[in-house]
N, C-alpha and C positions, 0 to 999 in steps of 0.2 A: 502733672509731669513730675517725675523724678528721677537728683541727677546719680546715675552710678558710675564705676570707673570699669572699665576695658582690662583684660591682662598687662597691656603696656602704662595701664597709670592713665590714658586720657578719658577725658571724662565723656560720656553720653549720656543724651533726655531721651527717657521712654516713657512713651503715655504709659500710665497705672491702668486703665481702664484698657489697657489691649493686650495686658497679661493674660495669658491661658494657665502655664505651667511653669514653675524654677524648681528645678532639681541640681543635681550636684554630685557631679561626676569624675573626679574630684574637683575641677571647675564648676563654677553654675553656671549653667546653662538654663535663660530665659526664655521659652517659647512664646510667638507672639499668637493673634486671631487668626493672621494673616499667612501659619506654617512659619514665619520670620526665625530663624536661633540667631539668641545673641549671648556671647559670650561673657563674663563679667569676673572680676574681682569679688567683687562684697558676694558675701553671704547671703544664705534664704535668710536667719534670723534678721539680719542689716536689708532688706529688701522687703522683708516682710515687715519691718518698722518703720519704712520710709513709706509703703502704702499706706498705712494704717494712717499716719500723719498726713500723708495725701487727702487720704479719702476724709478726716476731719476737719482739715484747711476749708475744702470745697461745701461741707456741709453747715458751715458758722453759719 
């Protein structure tokens, strides 16, 4: 799980492993498995760094 922040600042947990696609449009916009869009704040490079640390957490 990782946490990122909504356009208003609050925070939301999104499985890393139900990412499909983040693009950025000028918002990024999160695609989930499930068709899901979620909207965000942070960056692909801030999102793509928060998976990466994800996906190494879980693999110690």
């Amino acid at each position: 799980m990782i946490r990122l922040k909504r356009l208003n600042q609050s925070e939301i947990v999104i499985n890393a492993e139900l990412i499909q696609a983040i693009e950025e449009t000028p918002d990024t916009v999160i695609t989930l498995t499930n068709g899901q869009k979620i909207v965000v704040a942070d960056s692909i490079d801030e999102i793509l760094e928060k998976v990466i640390q994800y996906k190494r957490n879980i693999h110690i």
